[in-house]
C-alpha positions as CSV (number, residue, x, y, z in Angstrom):
1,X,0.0,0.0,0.0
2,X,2.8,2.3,0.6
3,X,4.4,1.7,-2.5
4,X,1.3,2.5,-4.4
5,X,0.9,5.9,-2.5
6,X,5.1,6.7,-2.7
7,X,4.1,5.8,-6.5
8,X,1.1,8.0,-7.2
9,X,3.3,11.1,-4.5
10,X,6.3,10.8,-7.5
11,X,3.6,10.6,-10.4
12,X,2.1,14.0,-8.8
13,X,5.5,15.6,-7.9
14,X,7.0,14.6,-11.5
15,X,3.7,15.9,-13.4
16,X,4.2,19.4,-11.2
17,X,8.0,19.8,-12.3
18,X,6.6,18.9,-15.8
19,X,4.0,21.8,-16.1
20,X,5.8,24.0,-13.5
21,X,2.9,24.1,-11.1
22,X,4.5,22.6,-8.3
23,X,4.0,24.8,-5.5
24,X,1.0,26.3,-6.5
25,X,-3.2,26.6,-5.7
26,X,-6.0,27.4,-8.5
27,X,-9.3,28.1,-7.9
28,X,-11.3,28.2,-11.6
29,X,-14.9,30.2,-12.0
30,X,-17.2,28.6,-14.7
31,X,-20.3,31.5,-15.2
32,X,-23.0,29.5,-16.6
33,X,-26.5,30.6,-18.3
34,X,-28.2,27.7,-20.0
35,X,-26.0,25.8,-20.9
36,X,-27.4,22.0,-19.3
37,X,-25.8,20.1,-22.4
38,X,-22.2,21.5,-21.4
39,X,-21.6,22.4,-17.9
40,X,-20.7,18.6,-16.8
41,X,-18.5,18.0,-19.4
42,X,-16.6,21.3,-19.1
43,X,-16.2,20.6,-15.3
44,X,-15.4,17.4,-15.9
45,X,-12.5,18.4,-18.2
46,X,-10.9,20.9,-16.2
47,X,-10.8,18.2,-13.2
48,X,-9.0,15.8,-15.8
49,X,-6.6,18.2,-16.6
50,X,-5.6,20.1,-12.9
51,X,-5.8,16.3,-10.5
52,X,-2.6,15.1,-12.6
53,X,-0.9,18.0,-11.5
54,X,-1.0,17.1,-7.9
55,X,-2.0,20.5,-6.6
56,X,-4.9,21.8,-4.5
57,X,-7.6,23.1,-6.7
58,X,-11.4,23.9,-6.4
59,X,-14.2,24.5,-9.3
60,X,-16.6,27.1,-8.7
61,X,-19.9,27.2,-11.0
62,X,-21.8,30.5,-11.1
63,X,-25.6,29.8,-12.7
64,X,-27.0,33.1,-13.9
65,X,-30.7,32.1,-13.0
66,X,-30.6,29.7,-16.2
67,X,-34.2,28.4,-16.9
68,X,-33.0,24.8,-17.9
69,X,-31.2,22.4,-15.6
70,X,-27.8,24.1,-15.4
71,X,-27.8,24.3,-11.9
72,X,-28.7,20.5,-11.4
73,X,-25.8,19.3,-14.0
74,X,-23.4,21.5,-12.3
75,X,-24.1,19.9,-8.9
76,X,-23.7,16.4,-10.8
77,X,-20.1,17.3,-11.5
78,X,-19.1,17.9,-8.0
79,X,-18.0,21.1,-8.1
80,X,-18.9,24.4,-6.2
81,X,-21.9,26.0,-7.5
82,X,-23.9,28.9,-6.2
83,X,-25.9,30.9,-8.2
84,X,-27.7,34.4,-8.7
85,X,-31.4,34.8,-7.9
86,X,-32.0,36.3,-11.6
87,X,-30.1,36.6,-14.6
88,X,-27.5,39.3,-13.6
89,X,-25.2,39.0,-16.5
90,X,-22.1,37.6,-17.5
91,X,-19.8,40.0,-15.2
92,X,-21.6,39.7,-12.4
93,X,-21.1,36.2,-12.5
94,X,-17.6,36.0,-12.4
95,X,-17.4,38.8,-9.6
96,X,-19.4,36.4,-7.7
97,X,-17.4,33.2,-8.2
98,X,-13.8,35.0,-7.9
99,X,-15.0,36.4,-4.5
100,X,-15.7,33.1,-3.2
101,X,-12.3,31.5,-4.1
102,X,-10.1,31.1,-2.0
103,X,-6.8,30.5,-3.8
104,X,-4.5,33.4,-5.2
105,X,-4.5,32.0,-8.5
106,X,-7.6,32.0,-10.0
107,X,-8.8,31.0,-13.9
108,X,-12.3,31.4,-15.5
109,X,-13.3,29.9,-18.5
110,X,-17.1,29.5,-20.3
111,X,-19.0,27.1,-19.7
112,X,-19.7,25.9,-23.6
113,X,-17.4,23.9,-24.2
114,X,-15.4,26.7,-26.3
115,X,-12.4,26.9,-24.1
116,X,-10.4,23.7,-23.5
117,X,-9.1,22.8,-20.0
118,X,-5.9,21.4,-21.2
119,X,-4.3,24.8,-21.7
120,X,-4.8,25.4,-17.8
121,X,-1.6,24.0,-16.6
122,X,0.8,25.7,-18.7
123,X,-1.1,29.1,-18.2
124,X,-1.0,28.6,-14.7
125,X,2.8,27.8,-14.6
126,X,3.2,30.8,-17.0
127,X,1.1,33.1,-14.1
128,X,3.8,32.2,-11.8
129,X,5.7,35.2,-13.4
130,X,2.6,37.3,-14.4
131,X,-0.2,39.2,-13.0
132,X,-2.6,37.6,-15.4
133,X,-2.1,35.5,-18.9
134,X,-4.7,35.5,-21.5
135,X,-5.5,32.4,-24.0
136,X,-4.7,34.0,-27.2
137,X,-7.3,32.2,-29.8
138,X,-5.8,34.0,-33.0
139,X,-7.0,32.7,-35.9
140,X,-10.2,31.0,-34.3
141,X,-11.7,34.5,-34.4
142,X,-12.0,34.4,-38.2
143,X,-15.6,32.9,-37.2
144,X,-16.3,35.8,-35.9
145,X,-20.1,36.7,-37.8
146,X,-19.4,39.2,-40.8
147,X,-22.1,41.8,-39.2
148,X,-19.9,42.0,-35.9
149,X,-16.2,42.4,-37.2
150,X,-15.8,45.6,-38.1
151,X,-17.1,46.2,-34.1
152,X,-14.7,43.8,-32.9
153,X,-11.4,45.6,-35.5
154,X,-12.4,48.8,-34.2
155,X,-13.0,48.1,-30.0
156,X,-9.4,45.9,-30.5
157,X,-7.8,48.7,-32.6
158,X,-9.4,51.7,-30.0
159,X,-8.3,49.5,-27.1
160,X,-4.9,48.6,-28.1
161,X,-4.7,52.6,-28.8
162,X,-5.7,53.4,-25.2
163,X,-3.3,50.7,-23.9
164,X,-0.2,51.7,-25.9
165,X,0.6,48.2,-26.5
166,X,-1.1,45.6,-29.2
167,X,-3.8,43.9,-27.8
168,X,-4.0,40.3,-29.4
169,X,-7.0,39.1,-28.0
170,X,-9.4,41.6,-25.8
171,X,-12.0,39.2,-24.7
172,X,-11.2,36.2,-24.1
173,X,-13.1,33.8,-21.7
174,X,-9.9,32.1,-20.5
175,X,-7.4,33.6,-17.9
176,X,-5.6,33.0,-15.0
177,X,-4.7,35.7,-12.9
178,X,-3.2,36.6,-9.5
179,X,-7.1,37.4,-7.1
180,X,-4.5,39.8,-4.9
181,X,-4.1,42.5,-8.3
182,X,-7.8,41.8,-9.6
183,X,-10.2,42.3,-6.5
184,X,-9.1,46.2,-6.0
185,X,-10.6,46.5,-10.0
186,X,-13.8,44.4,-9.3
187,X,-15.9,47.5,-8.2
188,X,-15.3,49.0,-11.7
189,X,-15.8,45.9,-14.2
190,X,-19.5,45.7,-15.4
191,X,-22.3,43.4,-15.2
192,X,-22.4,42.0,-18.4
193,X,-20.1,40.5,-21.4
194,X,-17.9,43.5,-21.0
195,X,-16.3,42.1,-18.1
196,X,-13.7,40.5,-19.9
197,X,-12.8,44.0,-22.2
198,X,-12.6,46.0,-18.8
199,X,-10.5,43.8,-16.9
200,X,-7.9,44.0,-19.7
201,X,-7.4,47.6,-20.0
202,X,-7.7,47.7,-16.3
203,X,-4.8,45.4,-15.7
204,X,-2.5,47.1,-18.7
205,X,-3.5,50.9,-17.4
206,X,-1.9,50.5,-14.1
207,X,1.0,48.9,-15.3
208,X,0.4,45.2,-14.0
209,X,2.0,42.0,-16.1
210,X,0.0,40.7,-18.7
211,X,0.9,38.5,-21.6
212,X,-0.7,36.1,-24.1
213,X,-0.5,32.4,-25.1
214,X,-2.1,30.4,-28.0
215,X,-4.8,28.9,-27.1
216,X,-7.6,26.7,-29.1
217,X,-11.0,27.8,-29.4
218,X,-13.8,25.4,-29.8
219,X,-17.4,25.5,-31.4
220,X,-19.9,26.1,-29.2
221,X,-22.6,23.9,-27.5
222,X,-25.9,25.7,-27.7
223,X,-26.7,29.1,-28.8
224,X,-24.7,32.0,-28.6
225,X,-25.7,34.9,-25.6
226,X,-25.2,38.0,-27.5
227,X,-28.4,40.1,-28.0
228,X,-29.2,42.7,-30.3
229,X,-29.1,44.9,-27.4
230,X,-25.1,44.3,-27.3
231,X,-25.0,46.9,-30.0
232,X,-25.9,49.4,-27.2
233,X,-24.1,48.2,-24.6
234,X,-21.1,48.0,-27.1
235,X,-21.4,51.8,-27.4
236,X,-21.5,52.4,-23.8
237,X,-18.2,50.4,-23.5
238,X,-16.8,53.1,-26.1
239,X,-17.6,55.7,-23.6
240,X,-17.0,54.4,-20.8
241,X,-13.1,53.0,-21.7
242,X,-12.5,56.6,-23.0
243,X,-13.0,58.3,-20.0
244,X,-11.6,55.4,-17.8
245,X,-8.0,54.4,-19.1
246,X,-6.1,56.8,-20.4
247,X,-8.5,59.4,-21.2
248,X,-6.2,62.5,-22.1
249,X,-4.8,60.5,-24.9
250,X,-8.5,60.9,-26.5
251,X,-9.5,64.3,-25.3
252,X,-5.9,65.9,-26.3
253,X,-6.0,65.0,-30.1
254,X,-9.7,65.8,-29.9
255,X,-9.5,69.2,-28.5
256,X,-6.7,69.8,-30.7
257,X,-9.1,69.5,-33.6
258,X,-11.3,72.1,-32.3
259,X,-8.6,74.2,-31.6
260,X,-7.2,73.9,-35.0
261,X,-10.4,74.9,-36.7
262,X,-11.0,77.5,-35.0
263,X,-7.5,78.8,-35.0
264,X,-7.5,78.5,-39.1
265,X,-11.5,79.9,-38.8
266,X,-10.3,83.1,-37.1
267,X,-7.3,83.9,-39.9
268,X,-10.0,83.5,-42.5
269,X,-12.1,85.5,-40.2
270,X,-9.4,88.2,-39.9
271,X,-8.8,88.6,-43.6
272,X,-12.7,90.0,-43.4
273,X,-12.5,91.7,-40.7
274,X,-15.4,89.3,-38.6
275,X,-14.8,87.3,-36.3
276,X,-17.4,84.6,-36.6
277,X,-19.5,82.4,-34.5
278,X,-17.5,79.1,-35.7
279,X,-14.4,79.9,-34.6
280,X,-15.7,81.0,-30.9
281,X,-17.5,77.9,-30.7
282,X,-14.8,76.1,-32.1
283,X,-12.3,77.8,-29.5
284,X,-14.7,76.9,-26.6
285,X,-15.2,73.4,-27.8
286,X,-11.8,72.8,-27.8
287,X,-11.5,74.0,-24.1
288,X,-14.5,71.8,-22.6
289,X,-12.6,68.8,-24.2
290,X,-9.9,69.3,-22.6
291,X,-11.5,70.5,-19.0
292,X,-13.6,67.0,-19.2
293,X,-10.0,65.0,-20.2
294,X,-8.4,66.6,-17.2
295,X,-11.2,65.8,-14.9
296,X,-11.5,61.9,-16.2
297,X,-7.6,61.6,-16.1
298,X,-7.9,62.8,-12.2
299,X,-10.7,60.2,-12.0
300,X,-8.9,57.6,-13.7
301,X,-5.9,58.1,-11.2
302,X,-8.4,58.0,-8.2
303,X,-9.7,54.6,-9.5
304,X,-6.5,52.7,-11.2
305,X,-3.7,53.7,-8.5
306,X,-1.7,50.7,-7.3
């Protein structure tokens, strides 16, 4: 009997030094909304991935008031589940879960089936190093629909902008990342799909370690969660990532524009000998801007200092 436990203590200890792991705790959040046909096999595949590696781990699943039997699969699996009381949205889900582990190192992942839990170990051995490390899916996001990729090109382009670094891959659903350096942020990540968007340009705009790795990305079970209403909420992301991270570095060439017309608008104006409307407007413009950019960098500091 002692010779099969000494076995199995060197299989665990040799599979650790193999992924780099040794040493370390995960806890991994699976949000959850309808998704009966997936849940069990996605918790199911993240245990057969993390119990070679010998370490202590625990699987929390957060059900989003799904109206199918999400909740009862989940408990099948064996892992953690709690829930909310009605559908609160995809961010609120994982603030939820990642303030019920109890681990420093912490992963989420969907529960659809589209994020495979072999790439869990070597992001966690990676995180080792990193504040948080994001499953690049690179050329799986050519399935993108047609309708939403110029969205997705300009929010990665606008984002990478804000960041001063390329962005490869602003949303993805599968991370693993230090719980000390994300729970100051979780006041200021939103309730819904956006989560994911927010908690990248939070982590990048106060300087905190963040890089990629290629990762697969699978075809989903059931039906996607996006709504029409997205559109909306895609727009108030715009807005709200301006004024959030890095906001002078979009009020300044803004307010320079103003300023510039009305600069060029008051020569014309001069060679007539009227100074017109346009170029005062222009000139106040121009000053609001940059008043509003001050005031949301001063904001942004409050929020985002270490």
């Amino acid at each position: 009997m002692n010779k099969v436990t000494d076995t199995n203590a060197s299989n665990s200890t040799a599979a650790e030094d193999l992924t780099g792991t040794a040493g370390m705790e995960l806890s991994v959040v699976i949000p959850a909304y309808n998704e009966e046909n997936a849940v069990l096999s996605t918790v199911d595949d993240v245990r057969a991935h993390l119990e070679p590696l010998g370490i202590p781990f625990e699987i929390i699943v957060v059900d989003d008031a799904s109206q199918d039997a999400t909740r009862a699969r989940a408990k099948e699996s064996g892992a953690i589940v709690t829930y909310n009381d009605v559908n609160s949205g995809y961010g609120a889900s994982l603030k939820r879960g990642i303030r019920m582990t109890q681990y420093e190192y912490v992963a989420i992942l969907d529960a659809d089936g589209t994020y495979p839990a072999r790439f869990l170990p070597e992001m966690l051995s990676l995180c080792r190093e990193q504040d948080m490390v994001v499953g690049d899916r690179g050329s799986a996001m050519k399935n993108v629909p047609l309708l939403r990729r110029p969205a997705k090109k300009f929010l990665f382009a606008f984002a990478s902008f804000l960041a001063e670094r390329k962005i490869n891959d602003l949303n993805s659903g599968m991370r693993v990342f230090r719980r000390s350096e994300l729970i100051p942020f979780l006041p200021l990540l939103p309730q819904n799909f956006s989560f994911t968007t927010t908690i990248t340009l939070c982590m990048t705009s106060n300087g905190k370690r963040m890089i990629y790795t290629p990762i697969e990305y699978g075809k989903r079970v059931g039906k996607s969660k996006i709504r029409p209403i997205d559109f909306l909420n895609f727009i108030i992301l715009i807005l709200r990532i301006s004024t959030l991270f890095n906001p002078l570095r979009v009020f300044i060439p803004l307010g320079l524009v103003f300023f510039g017309l009305g600069f060029f608008k008051t020569l014309y104006d001069l060679t007539q000998w009227n100074l017109s409307e346009t170029a005062v407007f222009s000139f106040l413009a121009a000053i609001m801007i940059w008043s509003l950019g001050l005031i949301a960098d001063m904001i942004s500091r409050l929020h985002l200092r270490p």
